[in-house]
DRENDO-1510 file (C-alpha; in Angstrom, 1 decimal, always signed):
<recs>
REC; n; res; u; v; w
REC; 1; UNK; +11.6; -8.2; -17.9 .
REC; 2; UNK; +13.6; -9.8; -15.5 .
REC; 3; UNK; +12.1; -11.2; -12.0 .
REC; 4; UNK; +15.5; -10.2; -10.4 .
REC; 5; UNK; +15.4; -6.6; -11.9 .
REC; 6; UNK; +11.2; -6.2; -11.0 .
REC; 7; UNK; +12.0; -6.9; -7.5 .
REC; 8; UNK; +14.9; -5.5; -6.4 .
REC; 9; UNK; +14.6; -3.7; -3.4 .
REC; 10; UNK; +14.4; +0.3; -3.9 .
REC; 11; UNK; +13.6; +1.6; -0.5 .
REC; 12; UNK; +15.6; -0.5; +1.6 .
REC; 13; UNK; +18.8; -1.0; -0.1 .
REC; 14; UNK; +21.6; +0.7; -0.5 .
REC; 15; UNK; +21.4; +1.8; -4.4 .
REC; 16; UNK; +19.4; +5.3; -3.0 .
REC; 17; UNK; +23.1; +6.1; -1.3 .
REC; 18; UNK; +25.3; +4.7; -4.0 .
REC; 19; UNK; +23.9; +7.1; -6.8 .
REC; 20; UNK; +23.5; +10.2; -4.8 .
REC; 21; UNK; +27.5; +9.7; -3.7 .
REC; 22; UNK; +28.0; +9.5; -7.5 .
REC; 23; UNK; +25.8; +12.2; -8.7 .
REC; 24; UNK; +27.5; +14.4; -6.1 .
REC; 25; UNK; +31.0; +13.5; -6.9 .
REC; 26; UNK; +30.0; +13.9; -10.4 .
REC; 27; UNK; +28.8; +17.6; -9.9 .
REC; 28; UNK; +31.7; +18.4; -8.1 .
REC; 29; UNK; +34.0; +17.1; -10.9 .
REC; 30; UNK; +31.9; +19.0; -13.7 .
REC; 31; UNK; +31.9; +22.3; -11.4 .
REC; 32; UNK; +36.0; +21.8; -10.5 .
REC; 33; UNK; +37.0; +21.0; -14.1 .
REC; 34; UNK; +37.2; +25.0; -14.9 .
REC; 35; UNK; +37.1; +26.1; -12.0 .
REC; 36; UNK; +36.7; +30.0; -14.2 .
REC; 37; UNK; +33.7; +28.6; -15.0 .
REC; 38; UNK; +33.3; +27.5; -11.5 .
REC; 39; UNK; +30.3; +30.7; -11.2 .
REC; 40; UNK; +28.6; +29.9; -14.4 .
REC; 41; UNK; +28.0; +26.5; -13.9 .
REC; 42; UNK; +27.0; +26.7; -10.5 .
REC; 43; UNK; +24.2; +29.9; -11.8 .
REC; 44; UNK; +23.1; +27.4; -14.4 .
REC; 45; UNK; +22.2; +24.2; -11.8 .
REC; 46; UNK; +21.2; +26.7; -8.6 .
REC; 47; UNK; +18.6; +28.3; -11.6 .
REC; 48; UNK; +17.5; +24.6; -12.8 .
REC; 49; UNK; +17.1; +23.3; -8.8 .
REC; 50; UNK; +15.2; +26.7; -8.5 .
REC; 51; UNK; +12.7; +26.1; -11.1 .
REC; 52; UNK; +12.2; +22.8; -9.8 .
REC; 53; UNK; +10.9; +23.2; -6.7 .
REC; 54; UNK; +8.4; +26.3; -7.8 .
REC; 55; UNK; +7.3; +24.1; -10.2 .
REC; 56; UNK; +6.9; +20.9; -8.0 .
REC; 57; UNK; +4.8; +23.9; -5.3 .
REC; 58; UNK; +2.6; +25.2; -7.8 .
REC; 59; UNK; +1.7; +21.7; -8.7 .
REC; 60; UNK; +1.1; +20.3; -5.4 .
REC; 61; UNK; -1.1; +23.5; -4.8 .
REC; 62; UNK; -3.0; +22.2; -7.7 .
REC; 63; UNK; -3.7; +19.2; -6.2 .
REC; 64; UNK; -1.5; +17.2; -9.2 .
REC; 65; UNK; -0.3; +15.1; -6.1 .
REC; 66; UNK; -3.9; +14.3; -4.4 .
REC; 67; UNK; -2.1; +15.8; -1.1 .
REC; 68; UNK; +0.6; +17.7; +0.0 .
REC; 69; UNK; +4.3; +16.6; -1.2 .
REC; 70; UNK; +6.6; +14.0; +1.4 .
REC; 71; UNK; +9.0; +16.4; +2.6 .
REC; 72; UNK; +11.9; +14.8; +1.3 .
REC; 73; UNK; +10.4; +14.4; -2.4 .
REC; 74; UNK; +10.8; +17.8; -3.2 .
REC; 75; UNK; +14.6; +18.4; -2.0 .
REC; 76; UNK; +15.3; +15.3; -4.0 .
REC; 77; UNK; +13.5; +16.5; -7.2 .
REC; 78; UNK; +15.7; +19.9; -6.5 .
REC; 79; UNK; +18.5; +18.4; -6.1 .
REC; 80; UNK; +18.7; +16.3; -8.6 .
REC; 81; UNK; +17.9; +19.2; -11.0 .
REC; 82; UNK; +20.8; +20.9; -9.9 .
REC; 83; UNK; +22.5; +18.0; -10.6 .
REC; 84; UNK; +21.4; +17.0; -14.0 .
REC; 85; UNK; +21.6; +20.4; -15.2 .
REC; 86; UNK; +25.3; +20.6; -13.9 .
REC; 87; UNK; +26.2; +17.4; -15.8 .
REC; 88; UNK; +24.2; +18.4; -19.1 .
REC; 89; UNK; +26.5; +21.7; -19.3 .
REC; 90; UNK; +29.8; +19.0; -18.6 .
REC; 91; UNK; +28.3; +17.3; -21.6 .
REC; 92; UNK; +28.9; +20.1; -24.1 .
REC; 93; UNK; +32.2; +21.5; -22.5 .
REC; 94; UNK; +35.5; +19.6; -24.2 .
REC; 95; UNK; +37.5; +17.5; -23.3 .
REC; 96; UNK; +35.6; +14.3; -23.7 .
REC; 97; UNK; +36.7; +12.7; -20.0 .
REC; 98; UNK; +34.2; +16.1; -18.7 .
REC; 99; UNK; +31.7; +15.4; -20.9 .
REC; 100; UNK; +31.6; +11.2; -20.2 .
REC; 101; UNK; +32.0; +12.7; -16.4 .
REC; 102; UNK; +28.6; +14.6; -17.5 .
REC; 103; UNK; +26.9; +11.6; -18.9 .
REC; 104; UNK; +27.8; +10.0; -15.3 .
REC; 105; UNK; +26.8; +12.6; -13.4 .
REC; 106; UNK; +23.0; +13.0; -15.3 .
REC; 107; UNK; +22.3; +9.4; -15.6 .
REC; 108; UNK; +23.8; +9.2; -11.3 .
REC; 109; UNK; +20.9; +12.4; -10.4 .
REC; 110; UNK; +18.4; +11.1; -12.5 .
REC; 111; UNK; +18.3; +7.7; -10.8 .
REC; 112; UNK; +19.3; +9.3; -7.1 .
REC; 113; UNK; +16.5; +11.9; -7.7 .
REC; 114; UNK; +13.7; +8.9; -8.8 .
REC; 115; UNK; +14.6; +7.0; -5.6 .
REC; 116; UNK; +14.8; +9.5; -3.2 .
REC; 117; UNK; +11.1; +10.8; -4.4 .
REC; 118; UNK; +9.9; +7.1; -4.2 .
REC; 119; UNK; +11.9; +6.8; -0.9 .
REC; 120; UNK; +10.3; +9.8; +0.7 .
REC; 121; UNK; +6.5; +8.2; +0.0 .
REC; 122; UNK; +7.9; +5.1; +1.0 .
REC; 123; UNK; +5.4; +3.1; -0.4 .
REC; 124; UNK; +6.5; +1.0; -3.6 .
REC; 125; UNK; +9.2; -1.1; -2.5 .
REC; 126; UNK; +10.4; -2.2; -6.2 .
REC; 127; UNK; +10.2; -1.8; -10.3 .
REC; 128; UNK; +7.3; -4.6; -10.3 .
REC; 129; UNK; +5.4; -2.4; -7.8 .
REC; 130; UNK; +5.7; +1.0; -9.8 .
REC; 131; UNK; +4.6; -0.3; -12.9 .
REC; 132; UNK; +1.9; -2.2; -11.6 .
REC; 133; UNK; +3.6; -5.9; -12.5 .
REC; 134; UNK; +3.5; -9.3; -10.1 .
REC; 135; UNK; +6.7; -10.4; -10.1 .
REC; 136; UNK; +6.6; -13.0; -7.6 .
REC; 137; UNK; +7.3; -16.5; -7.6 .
REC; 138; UNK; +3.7; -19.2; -8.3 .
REC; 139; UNK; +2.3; -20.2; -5.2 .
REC; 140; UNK; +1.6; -23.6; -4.1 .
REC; 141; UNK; -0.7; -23.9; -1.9 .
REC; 142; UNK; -0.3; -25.8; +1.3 .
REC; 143; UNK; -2.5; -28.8; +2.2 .
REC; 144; UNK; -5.9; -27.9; +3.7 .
REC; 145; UNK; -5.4; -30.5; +6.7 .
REC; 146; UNK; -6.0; -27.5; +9.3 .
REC; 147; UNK; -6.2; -28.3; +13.3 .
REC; 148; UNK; -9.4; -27.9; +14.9 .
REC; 149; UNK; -10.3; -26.1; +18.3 .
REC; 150; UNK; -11.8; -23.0; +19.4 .
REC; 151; UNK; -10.3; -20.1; +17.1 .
REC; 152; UNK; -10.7; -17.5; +20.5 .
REC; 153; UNK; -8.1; -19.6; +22.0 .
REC; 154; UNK; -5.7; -20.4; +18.9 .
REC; 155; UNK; -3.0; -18.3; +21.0 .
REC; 156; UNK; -3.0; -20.5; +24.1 .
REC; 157; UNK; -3.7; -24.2; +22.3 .
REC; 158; UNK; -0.8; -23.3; +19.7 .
REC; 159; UNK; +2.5; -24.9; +20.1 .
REC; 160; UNK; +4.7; -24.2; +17.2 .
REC; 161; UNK; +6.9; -27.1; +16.1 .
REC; 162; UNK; +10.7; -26.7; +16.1 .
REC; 163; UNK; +11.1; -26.3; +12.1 .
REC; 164; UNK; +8.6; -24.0; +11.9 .
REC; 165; UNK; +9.7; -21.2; +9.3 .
REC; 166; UNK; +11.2; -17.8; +11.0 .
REC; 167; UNK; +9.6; -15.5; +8.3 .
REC; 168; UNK; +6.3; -16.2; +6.1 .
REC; 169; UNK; +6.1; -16.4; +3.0 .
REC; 170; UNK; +4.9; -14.3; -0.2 .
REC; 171; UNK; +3.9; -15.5; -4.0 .
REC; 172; UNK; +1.8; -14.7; -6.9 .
REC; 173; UNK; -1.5; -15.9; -6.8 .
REC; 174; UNK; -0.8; -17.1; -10.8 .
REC; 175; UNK; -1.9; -20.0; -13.1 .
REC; 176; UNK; -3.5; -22.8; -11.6 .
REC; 177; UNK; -3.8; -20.7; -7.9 .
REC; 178; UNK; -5.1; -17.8; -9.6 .
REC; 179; UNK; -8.8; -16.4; -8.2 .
REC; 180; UNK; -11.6; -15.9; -10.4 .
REC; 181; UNK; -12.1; -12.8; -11.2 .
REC; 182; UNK; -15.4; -13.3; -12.8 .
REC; 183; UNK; -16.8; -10.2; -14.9 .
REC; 184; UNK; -13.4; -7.7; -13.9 .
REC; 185; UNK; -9.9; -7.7; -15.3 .
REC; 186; UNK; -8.2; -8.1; -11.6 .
REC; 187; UNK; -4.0; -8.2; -12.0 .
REC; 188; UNK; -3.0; -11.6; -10.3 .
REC; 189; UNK; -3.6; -11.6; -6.7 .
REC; 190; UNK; -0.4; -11.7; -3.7 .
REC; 191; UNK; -0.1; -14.6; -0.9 .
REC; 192; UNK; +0.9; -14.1; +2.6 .
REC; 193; UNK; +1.3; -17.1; +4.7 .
REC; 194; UNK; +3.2; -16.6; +8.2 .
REC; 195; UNK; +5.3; -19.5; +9.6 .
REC; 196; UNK; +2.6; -21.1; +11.4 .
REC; 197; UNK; +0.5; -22.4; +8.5 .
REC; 198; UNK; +4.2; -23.8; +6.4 .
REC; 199; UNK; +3.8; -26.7; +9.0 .
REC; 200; UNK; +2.5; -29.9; +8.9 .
REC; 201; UNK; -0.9; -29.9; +10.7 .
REC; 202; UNK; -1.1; -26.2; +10.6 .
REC; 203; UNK; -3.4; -24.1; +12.4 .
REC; 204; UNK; -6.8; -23.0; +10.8 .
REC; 205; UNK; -5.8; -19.3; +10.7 .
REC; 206; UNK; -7.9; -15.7; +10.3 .
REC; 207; UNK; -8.2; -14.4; +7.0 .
REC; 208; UNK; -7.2; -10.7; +6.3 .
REC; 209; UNK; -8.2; -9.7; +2.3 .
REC; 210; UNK; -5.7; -6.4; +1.9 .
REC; 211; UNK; -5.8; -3.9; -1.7 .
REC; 212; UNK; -2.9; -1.1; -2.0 .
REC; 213; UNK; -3.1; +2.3; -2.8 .
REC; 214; UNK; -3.5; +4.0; -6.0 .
REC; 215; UNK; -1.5; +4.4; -8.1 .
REC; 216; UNK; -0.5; +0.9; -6.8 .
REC; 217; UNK; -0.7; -3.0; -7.6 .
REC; 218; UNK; -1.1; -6.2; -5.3 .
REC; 219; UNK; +2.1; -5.4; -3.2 .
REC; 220; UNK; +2.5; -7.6; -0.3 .
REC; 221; UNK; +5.8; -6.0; +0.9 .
REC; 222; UNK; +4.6; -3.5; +3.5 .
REC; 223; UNK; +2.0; -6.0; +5.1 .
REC; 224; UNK; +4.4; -8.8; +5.1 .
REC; 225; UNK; +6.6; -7.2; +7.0 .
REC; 226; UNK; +4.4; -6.3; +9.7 .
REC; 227; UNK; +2.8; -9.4; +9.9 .
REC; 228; UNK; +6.2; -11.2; +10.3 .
REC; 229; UNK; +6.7; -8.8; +12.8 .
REC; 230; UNK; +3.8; -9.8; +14.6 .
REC; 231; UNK; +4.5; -13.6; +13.8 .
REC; 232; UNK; +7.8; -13.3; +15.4 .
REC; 233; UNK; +6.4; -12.2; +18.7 .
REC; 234; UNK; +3.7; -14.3; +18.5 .
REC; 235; UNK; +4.8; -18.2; +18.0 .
REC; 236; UNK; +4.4; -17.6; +14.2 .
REC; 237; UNK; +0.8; -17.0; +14.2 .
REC; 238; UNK; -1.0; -14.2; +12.2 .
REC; 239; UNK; -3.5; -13.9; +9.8 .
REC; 240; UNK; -3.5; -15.4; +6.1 .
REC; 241; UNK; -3.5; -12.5; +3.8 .
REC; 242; UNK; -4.7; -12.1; +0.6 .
REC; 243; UNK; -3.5; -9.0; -1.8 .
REC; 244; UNK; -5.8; -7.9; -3.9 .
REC; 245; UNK; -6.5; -5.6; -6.7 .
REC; 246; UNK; -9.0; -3.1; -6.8 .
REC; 247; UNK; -8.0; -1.4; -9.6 .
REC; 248; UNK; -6.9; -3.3; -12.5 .
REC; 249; UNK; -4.3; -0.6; -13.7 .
REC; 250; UNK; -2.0; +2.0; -11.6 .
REC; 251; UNK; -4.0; +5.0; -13.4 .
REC; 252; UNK; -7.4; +3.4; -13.2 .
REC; 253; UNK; -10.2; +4.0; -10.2 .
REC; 254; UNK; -13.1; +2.0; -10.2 .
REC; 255; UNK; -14.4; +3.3; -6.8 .
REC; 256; UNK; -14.7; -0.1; -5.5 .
REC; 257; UNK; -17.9; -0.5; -6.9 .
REC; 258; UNK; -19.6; -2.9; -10.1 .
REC; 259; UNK; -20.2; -0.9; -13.2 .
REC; 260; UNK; -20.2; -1.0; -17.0 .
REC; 261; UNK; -17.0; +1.0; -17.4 .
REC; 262; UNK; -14.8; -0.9; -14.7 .
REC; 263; UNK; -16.1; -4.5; -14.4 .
REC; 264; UNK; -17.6; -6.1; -11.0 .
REC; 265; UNK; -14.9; -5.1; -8.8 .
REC; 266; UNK; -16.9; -5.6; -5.6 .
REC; 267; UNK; -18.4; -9.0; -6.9 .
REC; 268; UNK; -14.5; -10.2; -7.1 .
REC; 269; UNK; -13.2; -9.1; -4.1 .
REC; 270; UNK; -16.6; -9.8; -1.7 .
REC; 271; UNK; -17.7; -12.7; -3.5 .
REC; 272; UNK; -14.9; -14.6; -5.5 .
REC; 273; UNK; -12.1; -13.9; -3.4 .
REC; 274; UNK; -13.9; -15.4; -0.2 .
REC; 275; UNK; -15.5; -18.2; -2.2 .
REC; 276; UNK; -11.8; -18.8; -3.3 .
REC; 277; UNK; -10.2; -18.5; +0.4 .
REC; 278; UNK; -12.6; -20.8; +2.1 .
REC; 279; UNK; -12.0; -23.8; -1.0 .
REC; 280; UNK; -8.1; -23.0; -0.9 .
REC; 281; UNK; -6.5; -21.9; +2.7 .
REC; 282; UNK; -5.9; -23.3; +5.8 .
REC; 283; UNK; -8.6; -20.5; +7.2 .
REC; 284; UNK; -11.1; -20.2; +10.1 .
REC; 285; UNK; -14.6; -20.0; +8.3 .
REC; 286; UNK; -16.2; -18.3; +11.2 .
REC; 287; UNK; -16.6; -14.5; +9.5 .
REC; 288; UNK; -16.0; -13.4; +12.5 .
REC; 289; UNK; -12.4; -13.8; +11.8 .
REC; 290; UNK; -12.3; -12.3; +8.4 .
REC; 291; UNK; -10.6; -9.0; +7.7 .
REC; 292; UNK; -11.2; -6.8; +5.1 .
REC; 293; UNK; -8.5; -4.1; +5.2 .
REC; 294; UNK; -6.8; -1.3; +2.2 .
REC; 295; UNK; -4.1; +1.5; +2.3 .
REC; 296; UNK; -5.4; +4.4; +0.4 .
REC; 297; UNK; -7.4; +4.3; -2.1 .
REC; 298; UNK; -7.7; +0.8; -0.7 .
REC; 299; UNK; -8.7; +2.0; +2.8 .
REC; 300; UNK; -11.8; +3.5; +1.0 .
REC; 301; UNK; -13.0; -0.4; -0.4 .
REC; 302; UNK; -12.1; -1.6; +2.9 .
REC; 303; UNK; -14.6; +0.8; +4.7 .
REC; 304; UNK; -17.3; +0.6; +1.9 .
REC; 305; UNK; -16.9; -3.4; +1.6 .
REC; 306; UNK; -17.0; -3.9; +5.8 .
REC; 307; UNK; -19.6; -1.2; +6.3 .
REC; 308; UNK; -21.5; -2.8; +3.1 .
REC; 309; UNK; -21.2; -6.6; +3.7 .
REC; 310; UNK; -20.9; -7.7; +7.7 .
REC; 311; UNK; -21.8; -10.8; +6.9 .
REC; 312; UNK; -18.7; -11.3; +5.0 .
REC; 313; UNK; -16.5; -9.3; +7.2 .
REC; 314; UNK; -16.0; -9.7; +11.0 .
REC; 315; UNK; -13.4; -6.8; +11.0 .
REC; 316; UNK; -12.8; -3.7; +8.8 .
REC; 317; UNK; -9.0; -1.8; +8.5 .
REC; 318; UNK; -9.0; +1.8; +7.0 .
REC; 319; UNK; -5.4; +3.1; +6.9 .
REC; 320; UNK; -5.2; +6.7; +5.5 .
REC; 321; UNK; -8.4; +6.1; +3.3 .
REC; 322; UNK; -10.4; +8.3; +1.0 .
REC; 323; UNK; -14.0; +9.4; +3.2 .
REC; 324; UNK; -15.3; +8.0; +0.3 .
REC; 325; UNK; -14.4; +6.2; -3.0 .
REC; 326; UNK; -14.0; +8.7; -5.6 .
REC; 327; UNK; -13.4; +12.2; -3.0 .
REC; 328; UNK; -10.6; +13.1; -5.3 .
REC; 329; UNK; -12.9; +13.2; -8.6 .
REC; 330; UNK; -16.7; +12.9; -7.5 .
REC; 331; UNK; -17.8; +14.3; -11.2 .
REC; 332; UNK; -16.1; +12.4; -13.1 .
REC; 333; UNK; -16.8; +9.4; -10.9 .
REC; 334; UNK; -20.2; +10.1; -11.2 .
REC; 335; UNK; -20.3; +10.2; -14.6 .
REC; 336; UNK; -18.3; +7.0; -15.6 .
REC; 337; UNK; -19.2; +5.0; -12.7 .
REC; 338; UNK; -22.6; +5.8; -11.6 .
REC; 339; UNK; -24.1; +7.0; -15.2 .
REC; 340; UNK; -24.6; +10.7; -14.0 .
REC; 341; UNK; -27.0; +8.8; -11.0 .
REC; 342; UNK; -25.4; +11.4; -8.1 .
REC; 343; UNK; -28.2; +9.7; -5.5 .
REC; 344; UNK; -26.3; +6.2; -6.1 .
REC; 345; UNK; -22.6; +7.7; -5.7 .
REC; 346; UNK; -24.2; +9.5; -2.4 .
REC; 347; UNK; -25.7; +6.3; -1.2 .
REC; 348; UNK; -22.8; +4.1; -1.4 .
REC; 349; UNK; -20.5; +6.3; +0.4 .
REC; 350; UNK; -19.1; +4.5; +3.5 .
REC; 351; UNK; -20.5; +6.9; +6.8 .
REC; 352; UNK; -24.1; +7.0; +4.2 .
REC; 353; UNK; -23.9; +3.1; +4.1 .
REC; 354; UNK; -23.8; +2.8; +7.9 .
REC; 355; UNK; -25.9; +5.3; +9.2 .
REC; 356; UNK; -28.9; +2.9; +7.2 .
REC; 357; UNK; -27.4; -0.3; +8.5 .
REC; 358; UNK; -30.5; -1.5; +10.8 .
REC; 359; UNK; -29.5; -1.3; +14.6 .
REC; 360; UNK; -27.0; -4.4; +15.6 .
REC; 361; UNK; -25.8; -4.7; +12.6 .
REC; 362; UNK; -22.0; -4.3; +13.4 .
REC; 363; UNK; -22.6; -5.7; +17.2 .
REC; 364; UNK; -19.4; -7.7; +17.6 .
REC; 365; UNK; -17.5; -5.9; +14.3 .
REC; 366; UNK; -14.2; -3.8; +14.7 .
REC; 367; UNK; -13.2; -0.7; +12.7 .
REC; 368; UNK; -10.0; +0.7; +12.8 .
REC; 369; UNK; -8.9; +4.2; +11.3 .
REC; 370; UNK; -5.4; +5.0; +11.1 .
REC; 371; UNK; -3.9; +8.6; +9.5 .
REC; 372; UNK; -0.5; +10.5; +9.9 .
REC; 373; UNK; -0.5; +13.6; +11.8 .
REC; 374; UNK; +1.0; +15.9; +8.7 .
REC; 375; UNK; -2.3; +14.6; +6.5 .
REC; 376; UNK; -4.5; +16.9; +5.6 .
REC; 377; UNK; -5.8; +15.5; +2.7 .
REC; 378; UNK; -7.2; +12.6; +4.0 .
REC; 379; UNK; -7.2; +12.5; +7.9 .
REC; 380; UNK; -10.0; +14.7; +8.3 .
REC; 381; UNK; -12.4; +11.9; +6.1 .
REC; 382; UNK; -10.7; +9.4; +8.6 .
REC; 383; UNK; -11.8; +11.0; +11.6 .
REC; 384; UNK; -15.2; +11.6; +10.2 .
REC; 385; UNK; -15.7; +8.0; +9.2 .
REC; 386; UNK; -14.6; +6.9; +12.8 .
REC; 387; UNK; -16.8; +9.1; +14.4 .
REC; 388; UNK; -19.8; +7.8; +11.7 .
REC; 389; UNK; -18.8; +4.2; +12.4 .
REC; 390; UNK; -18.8; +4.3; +15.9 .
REC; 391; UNK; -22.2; +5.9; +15.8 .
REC; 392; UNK; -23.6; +3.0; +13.4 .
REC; 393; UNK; -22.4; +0.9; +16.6 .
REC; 394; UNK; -18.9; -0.2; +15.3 .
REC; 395; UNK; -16.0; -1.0; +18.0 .
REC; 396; UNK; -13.9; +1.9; +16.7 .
REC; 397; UNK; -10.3; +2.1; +17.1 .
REC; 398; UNK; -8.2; +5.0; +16.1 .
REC; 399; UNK; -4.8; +5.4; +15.5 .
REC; 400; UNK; -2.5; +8.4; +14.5 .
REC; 401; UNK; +0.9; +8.2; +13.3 .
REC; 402; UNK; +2.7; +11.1; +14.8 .
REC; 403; UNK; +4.9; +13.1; +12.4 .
REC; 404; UNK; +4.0; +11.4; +9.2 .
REC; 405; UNK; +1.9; +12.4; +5.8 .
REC; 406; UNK; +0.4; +10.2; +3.8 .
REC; 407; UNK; +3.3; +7.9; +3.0 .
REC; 408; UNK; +4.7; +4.3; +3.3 .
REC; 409; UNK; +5.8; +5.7; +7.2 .
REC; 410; UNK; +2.2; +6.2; +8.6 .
REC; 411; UNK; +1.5; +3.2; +6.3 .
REC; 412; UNK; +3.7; +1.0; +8.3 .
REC; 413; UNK; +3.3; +2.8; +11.8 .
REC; 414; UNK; -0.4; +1.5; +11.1 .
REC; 415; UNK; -0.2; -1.8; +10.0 .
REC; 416; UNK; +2.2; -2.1; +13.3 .
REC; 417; UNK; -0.4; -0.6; +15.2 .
REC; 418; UNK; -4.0; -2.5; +13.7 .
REC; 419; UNK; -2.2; -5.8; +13.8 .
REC; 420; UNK; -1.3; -6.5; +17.7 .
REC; 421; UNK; -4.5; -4.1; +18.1 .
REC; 422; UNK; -6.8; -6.8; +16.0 .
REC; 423; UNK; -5.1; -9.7; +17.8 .
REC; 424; UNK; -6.8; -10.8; +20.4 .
REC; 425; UNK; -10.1; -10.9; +18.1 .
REC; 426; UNK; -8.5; -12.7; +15.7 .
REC; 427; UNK; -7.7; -15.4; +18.6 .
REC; 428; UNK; -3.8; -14.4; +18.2 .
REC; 429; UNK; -3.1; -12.9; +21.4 .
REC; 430; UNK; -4.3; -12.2; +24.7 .
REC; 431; UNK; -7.6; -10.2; +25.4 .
REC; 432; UNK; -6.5; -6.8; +27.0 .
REC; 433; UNK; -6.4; -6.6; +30.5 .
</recs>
């Protein structure tokens, strides 16, 4: 398919505005076009909107949704019912201008309805994202002729040369840049680099390893943006991120953990994609400047992997994670994963994993947990897991986005939280006062 079709931009462009206008004219026309059918017609979409939303309830109190509905997604899914069922009943009714005004009007609600769901969540940003596709351009990676220096003090010894890039950039980890994936079917890999390691004699930079959500696929939108946000208030600096993918397929959940089923998804993303970093990228190779961070079912890896391997990671980010990999389907995770062994499922859960960490084992380490305010699903396992971390002897940082659910809102209201808050460990920004 098309690179220019995969990554259009959904969520913030205006085609979300341009089809709803259309679908509504369209319904108007439909409903207008006899008017003594005005009644009937509008009976026959308020019955199909009403159907729609019991249906999208019962299904989000059976948990089809792992969490409650965005409050916009299910006014869109109404509406566009209304809609589509308006136009299909201007597709049967002569003359043929109403019934190619019905065509216009299903195919107009139809799209308005699928962007205004995806909208609402907020979280896949285009086509290449929902179906789990890179569609980004090769990278080529920079030189590896880093500056030297204390990294604690890259924010004051930085002085960022006059054509030094305003944004950073993002590509496909592909080809002759692609990782290793070793023994585990990983999708190619995304590339963040922020302005400040495009130049010549570049800064060594932290390292910040990232996986997406599930259903999902190595998106770098949403971090990108927040760390050019940070870069542009911070002389270009922030960290090198890496994209990864945790699940090899949207529908797939490997529970961040090797096994026969899934493939060695922790040996790739703890071993590999380190291994891979420190040959490739302009990074600092003190650990202590290595982040391992997720979104989702990402945020779950993230707290297993930093709670499992300190020596690898200096600094763990859980946004709106799982308590544990697997919460939403422990049986059948148990079964495929662990081989009916419950006691290993148990023991590799993130607060079980710390609480047998030896004492001053995450001396010096940072976790922060991030959640909306409207979760319910997940926030209580991210409180839990912050009150389990800090008692393993974590820093812990929390953070709650007011107002939000489990969507791409609290998802960037964290990520513009845990990056200035990370900062100054990272050597980025001034210590606190």
């Amino acid at each position: 398919m098309n690179k220019f079709i995969l990554s259009f931009e959904l969520i913030d462009s205006p085609m979300l505005t341009v089809s709803a206008i259309v679908a509504a004219l369209g319904l108007a026309g439909v409903l207008l076009w006899r008017v003594r059918r005005l009644i009937l017609t509008s009976i026959v979409g308020v019955g199909a909107g009403v159907v729609m939303f019991i249906v999208a309830k019962i299904l989000e109190a059976m948990g089809t949704f792992q969490g409650p509905l965005p409050g916009g997604a299910i006014w869109w899914a109404t509406g566009a019912a209304i809609a589509v069922a308006v136009g299909i009943v201007g597709i049967f009714r002569a003359p043929w201008p109403r019934r190619v005004l019905g065509v216009v009007t299903v195919i107009a609600a139809l799209l308005a309805g699928t962007l205004g769901v995806n909208t609402s969540y907020g979280v896949t940003h285009n086509l290449a994202a929902i179906l789990g596709v890179q569609a980004l351009d090769p990278a080529t990676l920079p030189p590896q002729d880093a500056t030297g220096g204390d990294p604690a003090t890259l924010y004051q010894r930085w002085d960022p040369p006059a054509d030094m890039p305003t944004k950073g950039s993002v590509s496909a980890l592909t080809g002759a840049t692609k990782i290793p994936t070793g023994q585990y079917a990983a999708r190619d890999a995304s590339l963040y680099l922020p302005p400040a390691a495009q130049v010549a004699n570049p800064p060594a930079l932290p390292l910040l390893v990232f996986m997406m959500g599930q259903p999902g696929s190595p998106d770098p939108t949403a971090l990108a943006k927040a760390l050019d946000a940070f870069a542009a208030k911070n002389k270009g600096l922030a960290p090198i991120a890496i994209v990864v993918d945790q699940l090899t397929a949207p529908d797939r959940d490997p529970t961040c953990v090797d096994s026969a089923k899934y493939g060695a998804v922790a040996t790739y993303i703890n071993q590999l994609v380190p291994q891979w970093a420190e040959k490739n990228l302009n990074i600092i190779t003190d650990h202590k400047y290595w982040v391992i961070g997720g979104f989702s079912n990402g945020g779950s890896c993230a707290a297993l992997y930093g709670s499992k391997y300190p020596d690898t990671w200096g600094q763990m980010l859980d946004i709106m994670g799982n308590e544990f990999p697997g919460s939403e389907h422990v049986d059948q995770t148990v079964k495929d994963v662990y081989n009916g062994d419950a006691a290993a499922f148990q023991a590799n859960k993130p607060s079980v994993v710390m609480a047998a960490a030896a004492p001053g084992t995450y001396t010096g380490h940072t976790a922060i947990f991030t959640w909306g305010s409207e979760d319910k699903t997940y926030g209580p396992g991210q409180l839990a897991n912050s009150k389990a971390a800090e008692a393993a002897g974590f820093t812990v940082l929390t953070h709650i986005v007011e107002g939000a659910g489990h969507t791409g809102e609290a998802l960037d209201g964290s990520l513009a939280y845990a990056i200035p808050a990370l900062a100054p460990t990272l050597g980025l920004a001034a210590p606190a006062s």
